[in-house]
BAVEXKE-480970 format. One line per field, with one value per residue (C-alpha): residue number from 1; residue in one letter; x negated, y negated, z negated. Coordinates in nm, 2 decimals, decimal comma. Layout:
% BAVEXKE-480970
seq = [NUM:...]
type = [a:...]
x = [X:...]
y = [Y:...]
z = [Z:...]
This chain:
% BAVEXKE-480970
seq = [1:2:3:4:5:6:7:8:9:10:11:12:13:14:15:16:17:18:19:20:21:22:23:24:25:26:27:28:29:30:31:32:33:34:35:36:37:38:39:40:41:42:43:44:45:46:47:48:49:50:51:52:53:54:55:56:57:58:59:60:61:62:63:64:65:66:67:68:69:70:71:72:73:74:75:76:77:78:79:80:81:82:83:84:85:86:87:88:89:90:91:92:93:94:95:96:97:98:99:100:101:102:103:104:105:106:107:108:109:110:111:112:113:114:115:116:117:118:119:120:121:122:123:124:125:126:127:128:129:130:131:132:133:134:135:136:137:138:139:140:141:142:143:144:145:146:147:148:149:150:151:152:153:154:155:156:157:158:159:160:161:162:163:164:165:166:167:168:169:170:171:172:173:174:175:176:177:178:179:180:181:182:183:184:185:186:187:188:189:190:191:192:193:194:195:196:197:198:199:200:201:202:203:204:205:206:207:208:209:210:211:212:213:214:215:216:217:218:219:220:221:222:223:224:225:226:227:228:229:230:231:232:233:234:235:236:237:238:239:240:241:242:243:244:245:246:247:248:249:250:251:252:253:254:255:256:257:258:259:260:261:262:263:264:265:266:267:268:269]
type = [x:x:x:x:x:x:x:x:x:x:x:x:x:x:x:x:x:x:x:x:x:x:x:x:x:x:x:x:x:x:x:x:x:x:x:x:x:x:x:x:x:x:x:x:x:x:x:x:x:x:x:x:x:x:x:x:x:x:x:x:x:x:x:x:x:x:x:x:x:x:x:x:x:x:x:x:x:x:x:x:x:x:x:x:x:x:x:x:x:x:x:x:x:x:x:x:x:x:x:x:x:x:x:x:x:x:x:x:x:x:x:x:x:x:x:x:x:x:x:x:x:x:x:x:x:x:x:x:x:x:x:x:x:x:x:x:x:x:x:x:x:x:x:x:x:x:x:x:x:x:x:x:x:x:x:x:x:x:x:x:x:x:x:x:x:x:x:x:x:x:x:x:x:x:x:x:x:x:x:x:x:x:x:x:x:x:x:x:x:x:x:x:x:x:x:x:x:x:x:x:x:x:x:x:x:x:x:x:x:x:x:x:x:x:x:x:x:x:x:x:x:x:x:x:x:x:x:x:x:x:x:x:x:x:x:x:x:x:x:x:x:x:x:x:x:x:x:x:x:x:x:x:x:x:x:x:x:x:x:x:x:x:x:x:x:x:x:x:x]
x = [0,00:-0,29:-0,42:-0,54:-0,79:-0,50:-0,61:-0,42:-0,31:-0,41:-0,31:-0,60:-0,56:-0,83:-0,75:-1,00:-0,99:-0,92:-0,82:-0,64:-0,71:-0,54:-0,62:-0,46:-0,67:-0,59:-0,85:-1,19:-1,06:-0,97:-0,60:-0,55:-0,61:-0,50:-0,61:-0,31:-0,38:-0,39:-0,10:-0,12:0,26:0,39:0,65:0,63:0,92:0,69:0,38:0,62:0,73:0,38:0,30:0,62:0,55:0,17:0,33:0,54:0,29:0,05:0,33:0,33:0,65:0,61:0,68:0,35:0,17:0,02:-0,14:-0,21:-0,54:-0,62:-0,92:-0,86:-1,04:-0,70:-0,60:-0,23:-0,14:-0,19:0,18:0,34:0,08:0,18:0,53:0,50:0,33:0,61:0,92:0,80:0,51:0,67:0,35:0,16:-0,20:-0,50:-0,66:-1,02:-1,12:-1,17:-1,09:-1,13:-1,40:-1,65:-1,95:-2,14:-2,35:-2,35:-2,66:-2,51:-2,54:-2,12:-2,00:-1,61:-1,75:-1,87:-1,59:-1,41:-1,51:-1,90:-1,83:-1,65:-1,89:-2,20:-2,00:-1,96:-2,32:-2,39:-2,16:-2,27:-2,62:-2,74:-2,99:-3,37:-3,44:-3,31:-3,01:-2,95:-2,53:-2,45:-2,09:-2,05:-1,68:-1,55:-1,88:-2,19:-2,28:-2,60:-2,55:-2,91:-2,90:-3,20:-3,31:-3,11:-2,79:-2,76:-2,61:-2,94:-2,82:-2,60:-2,70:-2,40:-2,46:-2,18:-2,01:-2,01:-1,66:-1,66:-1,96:-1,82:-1,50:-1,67:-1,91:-1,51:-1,35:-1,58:-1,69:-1,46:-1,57:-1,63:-1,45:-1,35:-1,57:-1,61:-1,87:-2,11:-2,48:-2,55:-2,80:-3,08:-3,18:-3,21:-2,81:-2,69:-2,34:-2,15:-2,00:-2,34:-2,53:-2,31:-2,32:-2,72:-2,70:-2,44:-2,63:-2,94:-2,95:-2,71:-2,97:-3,26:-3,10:-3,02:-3,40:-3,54:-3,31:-3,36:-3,71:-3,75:-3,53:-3,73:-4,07:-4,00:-3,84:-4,17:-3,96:-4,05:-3,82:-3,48:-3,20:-2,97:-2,63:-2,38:-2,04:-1,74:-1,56:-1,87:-2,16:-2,19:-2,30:-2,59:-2,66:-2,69:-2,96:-3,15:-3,39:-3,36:-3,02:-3,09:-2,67:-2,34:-2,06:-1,73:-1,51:-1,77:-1,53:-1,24:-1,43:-1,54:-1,16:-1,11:-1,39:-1,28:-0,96:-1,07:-1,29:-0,96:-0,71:-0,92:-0,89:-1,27:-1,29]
y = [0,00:-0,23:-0,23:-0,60:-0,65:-0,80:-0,77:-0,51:-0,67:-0,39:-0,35:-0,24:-0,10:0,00:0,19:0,15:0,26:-0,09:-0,26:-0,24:-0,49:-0,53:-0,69:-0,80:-0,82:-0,95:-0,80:-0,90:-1,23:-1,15:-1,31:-1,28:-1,04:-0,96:-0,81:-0,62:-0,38:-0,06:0,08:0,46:0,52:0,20:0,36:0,34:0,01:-0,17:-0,13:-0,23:-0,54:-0,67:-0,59:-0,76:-1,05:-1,06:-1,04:-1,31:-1,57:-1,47:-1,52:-1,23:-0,98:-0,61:-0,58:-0,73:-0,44:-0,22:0,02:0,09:0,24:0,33:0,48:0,59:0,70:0,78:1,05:1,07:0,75:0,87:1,01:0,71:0,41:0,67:0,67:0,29:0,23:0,40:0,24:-0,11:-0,11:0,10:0,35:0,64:0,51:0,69:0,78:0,81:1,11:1,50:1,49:1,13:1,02:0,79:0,85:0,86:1,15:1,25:1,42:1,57:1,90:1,88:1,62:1,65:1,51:1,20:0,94:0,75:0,41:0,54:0,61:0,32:0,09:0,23:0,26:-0,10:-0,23:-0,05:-0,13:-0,53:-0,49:-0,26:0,02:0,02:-0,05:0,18:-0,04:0,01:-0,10:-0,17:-0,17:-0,32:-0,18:0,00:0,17:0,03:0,24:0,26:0,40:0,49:0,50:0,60:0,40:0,67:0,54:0,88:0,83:1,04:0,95:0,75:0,63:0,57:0,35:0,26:-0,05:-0,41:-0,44:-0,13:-0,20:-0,47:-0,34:-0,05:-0,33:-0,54:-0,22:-0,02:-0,34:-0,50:-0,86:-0,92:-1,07:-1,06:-1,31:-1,50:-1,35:-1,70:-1,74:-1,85:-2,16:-1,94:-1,58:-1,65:-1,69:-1,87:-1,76:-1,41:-1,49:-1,63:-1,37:-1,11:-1,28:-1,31:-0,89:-0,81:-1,06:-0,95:-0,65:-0,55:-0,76:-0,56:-0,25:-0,31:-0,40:-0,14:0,10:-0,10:-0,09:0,29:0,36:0,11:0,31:0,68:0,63:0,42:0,13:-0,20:-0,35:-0,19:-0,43:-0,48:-0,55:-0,61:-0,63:-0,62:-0,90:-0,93:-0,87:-1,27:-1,28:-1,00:-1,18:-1,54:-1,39:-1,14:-1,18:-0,77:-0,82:-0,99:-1,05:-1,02:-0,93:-0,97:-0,82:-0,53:-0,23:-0,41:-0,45:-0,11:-0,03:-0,19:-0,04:0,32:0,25:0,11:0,41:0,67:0,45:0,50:0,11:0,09:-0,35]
z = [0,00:0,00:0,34:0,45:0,17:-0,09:-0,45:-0,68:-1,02:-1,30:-1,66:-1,89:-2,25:-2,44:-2,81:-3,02:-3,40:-3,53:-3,24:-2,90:-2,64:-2,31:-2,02:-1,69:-1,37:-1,05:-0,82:-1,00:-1,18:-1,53:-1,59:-1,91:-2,23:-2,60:-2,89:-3,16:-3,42:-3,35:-3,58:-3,58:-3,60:-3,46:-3,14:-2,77:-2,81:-3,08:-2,86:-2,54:-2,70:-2,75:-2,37:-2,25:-2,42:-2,32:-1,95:-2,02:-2,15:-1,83:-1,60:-1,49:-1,35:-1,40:-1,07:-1,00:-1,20:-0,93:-1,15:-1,52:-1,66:-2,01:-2,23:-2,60:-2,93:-3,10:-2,93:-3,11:-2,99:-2,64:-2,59:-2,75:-2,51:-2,19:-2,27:-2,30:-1,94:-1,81:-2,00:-1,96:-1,72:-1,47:-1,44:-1,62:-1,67:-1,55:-1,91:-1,87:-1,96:-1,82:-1,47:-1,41:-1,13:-1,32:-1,15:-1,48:-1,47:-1,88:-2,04:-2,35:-2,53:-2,49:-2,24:-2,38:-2,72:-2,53:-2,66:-2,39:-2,51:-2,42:-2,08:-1,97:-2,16:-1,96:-1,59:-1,66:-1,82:-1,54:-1,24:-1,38:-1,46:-1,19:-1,23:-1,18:-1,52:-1,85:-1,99:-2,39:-2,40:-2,77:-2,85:-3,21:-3,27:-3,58:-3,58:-3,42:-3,07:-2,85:-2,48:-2,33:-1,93:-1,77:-1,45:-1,25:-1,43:-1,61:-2,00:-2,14:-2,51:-2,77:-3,12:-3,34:-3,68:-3,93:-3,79:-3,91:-4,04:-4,22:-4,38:-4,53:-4,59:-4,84:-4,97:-5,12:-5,16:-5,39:-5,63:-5,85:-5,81:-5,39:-5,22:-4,82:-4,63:-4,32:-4,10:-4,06:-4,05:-4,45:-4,50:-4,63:-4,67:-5,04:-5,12:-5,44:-5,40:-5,35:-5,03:-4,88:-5,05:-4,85:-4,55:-4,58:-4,66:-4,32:-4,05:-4,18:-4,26:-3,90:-3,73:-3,83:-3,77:-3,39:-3,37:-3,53:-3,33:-3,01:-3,07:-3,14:-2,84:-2,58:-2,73:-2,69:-2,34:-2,34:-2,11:-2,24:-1,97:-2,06:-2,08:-2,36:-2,30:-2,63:-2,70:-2,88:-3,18:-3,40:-3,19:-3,11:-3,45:-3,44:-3,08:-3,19:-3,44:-3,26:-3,03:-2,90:-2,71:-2,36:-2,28:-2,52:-2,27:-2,45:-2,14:-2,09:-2,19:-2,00:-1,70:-1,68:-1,71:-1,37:-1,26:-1,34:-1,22:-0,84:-0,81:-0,89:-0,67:-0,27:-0,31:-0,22:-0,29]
């Protein structure tokens, strides 16, 4: 149906443990996205009145919708979210997953244990960054995730490092006197107050891990030269401090979305 070069509006969702965004694309040009909640046992209707009222303020018919494609870590929302597309989208997604052309060529002792979210973050880093040099794609989500492509654009490896929030989620939960803070860059290292002396111990102490891992990763592939891509909500906080991470790409996962989806629909753009 679209012969003549005409772009192809597509609907994005990516679940992710804490969050789910969405995204609308028209062709390449992102048109508008959001970012709910994921609620574990919130229906098909709860999750279709948030998606008809995201198409709403983006102007946006459902008619327009050409296609719908979707990658999940929650795999018992997955019923409800295809449901959903179907009621109030008018399409079953494309779920990434088994099955699903990718291109990615996965080095893994067990491929079906590499999560969606891994995948479509490296076909993106590297659909955008391009291959010839080893790319390290840091995702800084509910936990904290390394892709390693080789040169070759093969994933060869993943680190996985508790995440930012949930570090300082345990850090209030488990003490009877801290409280929930702001993630901001505190005036000194040496903190005279609990919410700075916790935000001194996250953006320090996250900062050094990406380098150190970043570091050890970059030496025993023995490639100075890889690239680091980062994304996701709090990584523009480790980035603004670290030297290690050469580009934060917020859209990165969303992108590769699109991506996935153009390569599964013949639309070659």
């Amino acid at each position: 149906s679209n012969q003549g070069g005409q772009k192809s509006m597509i609907f994005c969702i990516d679940i992710g443990n804490s969050n789910i965004k969405y995204a609308i694309f028209d062709g390449k040009e992102l048109k508008a996205t959001f970012r709910v909640t994921s609620q574990r046992n919130a229906t098909s209707d709860e999750y279709g009145v948030i998606v008809r009222d995201l198409l709403k303020s983006a102007g946006i018919e459902r008619e327009d919708i050409d296609g719908v494609v979707m990658s999940s870590v929650i795999p018992s929302l997955n019923y409800t979210m295809e449901h959903m597309c179907r009621d109030y989208l008018g399409h079953s997604p494309l779920v990434v997953g088994p099955g699903v052309k990718t291109g990615l060529n996965v080095k893994a002792d067990n491929s079906r244990e590499v999560g969606a979210d891994i995948i479509v973050d490296s076909v993106s880093a590297i659909n955008r960054y391009g291959i010839g040099s080893p790319i390290i794609c840091i995702d800084f989500g509910t936990a904290t995730t390394f892709d390693i492509i080789s040169e070759k654009g093969e994933l060869i490896g993943v680190v996985i490092a508790p995440g930012i929030k949930g570090s300082l989620d345990s850090l209030v939960g488990g003490t009877a006197n801290l409280p929930n803070i702001e993630l901001e860059k505190p005036p000194s290292i040496i903190a005279k107050n609990t919410v700075n002396c916790m935000q001194a111990g996250v953006l320090y102490g996250f900062s050094g891990l990406v380098g150190n891992i970043v570091n050890k990763i970059k030496e025993e592939m023995n490639r100075a030269d890889a690239k680091v891509i980062a994304t996701g909500g709090l990584g523009k906080f480790i980035y603004d401090e670290t030297e290690c991470i050469d580009v934060f790409d917020a859209t990165l996962t969303l992108n590769g979305l699109r991506i996935i989806y153009e390569m599964n629909s013949g639309n070659k753009k």
